[in-house]
C-alpha positions as CSV (number, residue, x, y, z in Angstrom):
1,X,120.1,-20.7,16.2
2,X,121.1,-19.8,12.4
3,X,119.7,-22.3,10.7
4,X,122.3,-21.5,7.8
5,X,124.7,-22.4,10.2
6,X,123.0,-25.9,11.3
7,X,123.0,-27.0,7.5
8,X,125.6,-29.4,6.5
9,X,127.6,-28.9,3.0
10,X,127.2,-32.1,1.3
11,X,130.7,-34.2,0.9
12,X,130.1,-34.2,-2.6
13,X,130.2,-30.1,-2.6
14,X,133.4,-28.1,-2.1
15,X,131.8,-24.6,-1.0
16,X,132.9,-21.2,-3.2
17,X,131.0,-18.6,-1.5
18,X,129.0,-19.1,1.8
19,X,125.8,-17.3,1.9
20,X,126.7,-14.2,3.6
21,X,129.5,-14.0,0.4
22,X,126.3,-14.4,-2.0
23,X,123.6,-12.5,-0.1
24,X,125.8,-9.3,0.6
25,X,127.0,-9.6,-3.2
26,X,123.6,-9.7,-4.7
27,X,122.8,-6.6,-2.3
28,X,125.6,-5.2,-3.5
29,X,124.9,-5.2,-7.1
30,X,121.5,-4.1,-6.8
31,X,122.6,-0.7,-4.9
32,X,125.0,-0.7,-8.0
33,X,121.8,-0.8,-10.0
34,X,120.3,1.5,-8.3
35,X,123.0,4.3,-8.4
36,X,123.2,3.3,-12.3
37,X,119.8,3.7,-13.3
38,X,118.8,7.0,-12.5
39,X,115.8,7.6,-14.4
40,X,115.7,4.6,-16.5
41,X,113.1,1.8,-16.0
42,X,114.5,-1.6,-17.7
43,X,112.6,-4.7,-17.6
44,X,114.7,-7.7,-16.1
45,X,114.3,-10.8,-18.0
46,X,115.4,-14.1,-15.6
47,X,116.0,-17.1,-17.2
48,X,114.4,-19.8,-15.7
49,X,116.1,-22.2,-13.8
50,X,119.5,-21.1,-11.7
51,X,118.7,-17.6,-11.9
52,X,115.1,-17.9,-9.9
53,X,116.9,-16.7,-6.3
54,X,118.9,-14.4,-7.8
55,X,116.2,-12.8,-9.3
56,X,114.0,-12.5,-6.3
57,X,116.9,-11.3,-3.8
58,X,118.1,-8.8,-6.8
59,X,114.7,-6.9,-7.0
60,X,114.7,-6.9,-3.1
61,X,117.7,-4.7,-3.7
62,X,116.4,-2.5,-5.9
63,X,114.7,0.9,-4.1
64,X,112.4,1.1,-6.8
65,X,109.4,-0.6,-8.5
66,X,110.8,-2.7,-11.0
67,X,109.1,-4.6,-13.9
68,X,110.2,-8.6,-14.6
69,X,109.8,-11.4,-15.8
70,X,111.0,-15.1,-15.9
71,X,111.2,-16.7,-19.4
72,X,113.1,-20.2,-20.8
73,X,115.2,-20.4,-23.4
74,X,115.8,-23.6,-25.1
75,X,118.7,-24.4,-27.2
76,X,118.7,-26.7,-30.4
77,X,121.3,-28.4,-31.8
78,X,122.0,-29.2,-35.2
79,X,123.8,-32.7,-36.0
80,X,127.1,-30.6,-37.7
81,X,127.0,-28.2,-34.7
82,X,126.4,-25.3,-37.5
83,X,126.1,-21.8,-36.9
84,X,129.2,-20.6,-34.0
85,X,130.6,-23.7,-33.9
86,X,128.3,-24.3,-30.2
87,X,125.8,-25.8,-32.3
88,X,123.1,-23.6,-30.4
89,X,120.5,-22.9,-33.5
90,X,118.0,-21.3,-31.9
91,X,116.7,-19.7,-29.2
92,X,112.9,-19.7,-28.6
93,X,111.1,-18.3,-25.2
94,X,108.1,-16.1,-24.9
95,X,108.5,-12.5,-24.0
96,X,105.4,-11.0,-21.9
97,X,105.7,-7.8,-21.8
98,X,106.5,-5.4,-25.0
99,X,109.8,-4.6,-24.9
100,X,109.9,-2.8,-28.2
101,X,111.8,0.9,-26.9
102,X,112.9,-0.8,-23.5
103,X,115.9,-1.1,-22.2
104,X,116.2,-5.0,-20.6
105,X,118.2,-6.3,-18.5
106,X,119.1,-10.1,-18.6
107,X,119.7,-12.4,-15.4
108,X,121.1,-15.3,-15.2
109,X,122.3,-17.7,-13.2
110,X,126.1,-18.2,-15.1
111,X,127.8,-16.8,-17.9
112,X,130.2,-18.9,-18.9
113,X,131.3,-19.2,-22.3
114,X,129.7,-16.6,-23.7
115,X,128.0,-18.3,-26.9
116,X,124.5,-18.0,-26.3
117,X,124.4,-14.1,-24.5
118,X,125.3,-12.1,-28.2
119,X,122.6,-14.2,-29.5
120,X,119.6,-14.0,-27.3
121,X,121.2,-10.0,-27.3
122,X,120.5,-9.6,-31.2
123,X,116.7,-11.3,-30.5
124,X,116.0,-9.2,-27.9
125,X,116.6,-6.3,-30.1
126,X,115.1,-7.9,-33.0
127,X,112.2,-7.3,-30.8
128,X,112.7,-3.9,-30.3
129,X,114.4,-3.5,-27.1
130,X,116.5,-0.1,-27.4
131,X,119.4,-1.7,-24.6
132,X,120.2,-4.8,-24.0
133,X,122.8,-5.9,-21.0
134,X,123.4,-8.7,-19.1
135,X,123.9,-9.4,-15.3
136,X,124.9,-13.0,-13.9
137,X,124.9,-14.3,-10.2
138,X,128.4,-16.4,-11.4
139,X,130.7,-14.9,-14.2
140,X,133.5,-17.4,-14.8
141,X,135.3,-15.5,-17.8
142,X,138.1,-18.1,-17.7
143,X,135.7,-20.2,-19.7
144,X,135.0,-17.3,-22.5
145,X,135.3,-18.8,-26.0
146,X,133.9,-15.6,-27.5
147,X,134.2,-11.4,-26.9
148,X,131.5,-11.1,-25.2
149,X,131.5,-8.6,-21.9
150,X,129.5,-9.2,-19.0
151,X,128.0,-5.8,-18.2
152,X,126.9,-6.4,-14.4
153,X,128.1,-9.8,-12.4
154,X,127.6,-10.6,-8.3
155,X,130.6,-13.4,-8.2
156,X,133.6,-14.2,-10.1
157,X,135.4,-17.3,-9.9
158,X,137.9,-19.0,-12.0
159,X,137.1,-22.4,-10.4
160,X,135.3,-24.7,-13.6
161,X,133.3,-27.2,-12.9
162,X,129.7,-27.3,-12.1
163,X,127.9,-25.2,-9.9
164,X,124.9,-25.9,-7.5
165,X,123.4,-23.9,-4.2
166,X,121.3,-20.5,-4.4
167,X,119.1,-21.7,-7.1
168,X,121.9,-23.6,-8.9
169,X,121.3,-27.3,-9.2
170,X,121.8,-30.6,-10.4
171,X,119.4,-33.0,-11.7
172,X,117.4,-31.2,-9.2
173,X,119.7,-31.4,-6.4
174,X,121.3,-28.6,-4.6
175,X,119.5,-25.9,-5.3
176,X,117.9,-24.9,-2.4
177,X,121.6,-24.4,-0.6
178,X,122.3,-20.9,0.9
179,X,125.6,-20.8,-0.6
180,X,127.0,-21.7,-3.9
181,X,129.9,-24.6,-3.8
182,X,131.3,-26.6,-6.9
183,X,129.9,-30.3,-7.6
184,X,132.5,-33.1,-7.0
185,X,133.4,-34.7,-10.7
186,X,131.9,-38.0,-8.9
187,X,128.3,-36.7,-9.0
């Protein structure tokens, strides 16, 4: 027996993509990766959180040793909401490994509105990375409030809402789901 198959979606989850959708995606994008690369060696910088899954099945997709790491980004916010108008201050998060000359690649879980990626870009490079590009499990450009261009995404959707399933959750919840579905506005 599947034992995908003998889960039960939650009634407060409307499924978007079942789990063959998000594991023959992610595979996907990684042989996309790997046809892209040629001789380059980026380091891929996960955020922590959503993008923990899709970091591990990613670099299962990638027919080469890869270097990686998972770091967290925390966001501040000023009482006027200064800065873009997201009132996102700062980003702080440890980098471990020297990535001055690099070329990095960023995972995340969701890009959404597009706020925070030029930002964590420009301190990336402020630390020396030569490249910097993005790739997202979920790219909902519907949401977009800014220019900015997702360079490498899995899954699209237009759906808005929030997310949980494959590493997505909810005040803990729903994370460990195979697939990713959309949280009911009740919960």
């Amino acid at each position: 027996m599947n034992p995908e198959s003998s889960r039960s979606t939650p009634p407060e989850i409307e499924p978007l993509f079942d789990a063959e959708t998000v594991r023959d995606s992610v595979a996907a994008l990684g042989r996309q990766l790997n046809d892209e690369w040629g001789e380059e060696d980026p380091i891929l910088l996960a955020l922590l959180g959503g993008s923990v899954i899709f970091l591990a099945d990613l670099v299962r997709a990638v027919e080469r040793p890869v270097r990686f790491e998972l770091i967290d980004v925390s966001y501040s916010e000023s009482a006027a909401g200064e800065a873009d108008g997201s009132g996102v201050l700062q980003i702080q998060y440890p980098i471990p490994l020297d990535i001055a000359g690099q070329s990095v690649l960023v995972l995340k879980d969701v890009v959404s509105s597009g706020v925070t990626e030029p930002y964590l870009e420009q301190q990336l490079r402020d630390h020396g990375a030569r490249a910097v590009r993005f790739a997202a499990l979920i790219d909902m450009p519907a949401e977009r409030k800014t220019e900015f261009e997702l360079h490498y995404k899995a899954l699209t959707t237009e759906r808005q809402g929030l997310l949980v399933g494959y590493g997505l959750k909810h005040e803990g919840r729903h994370g460990n789901l195979p697939y990713v579905g959309r949280l009911s506005a009740g919960d």
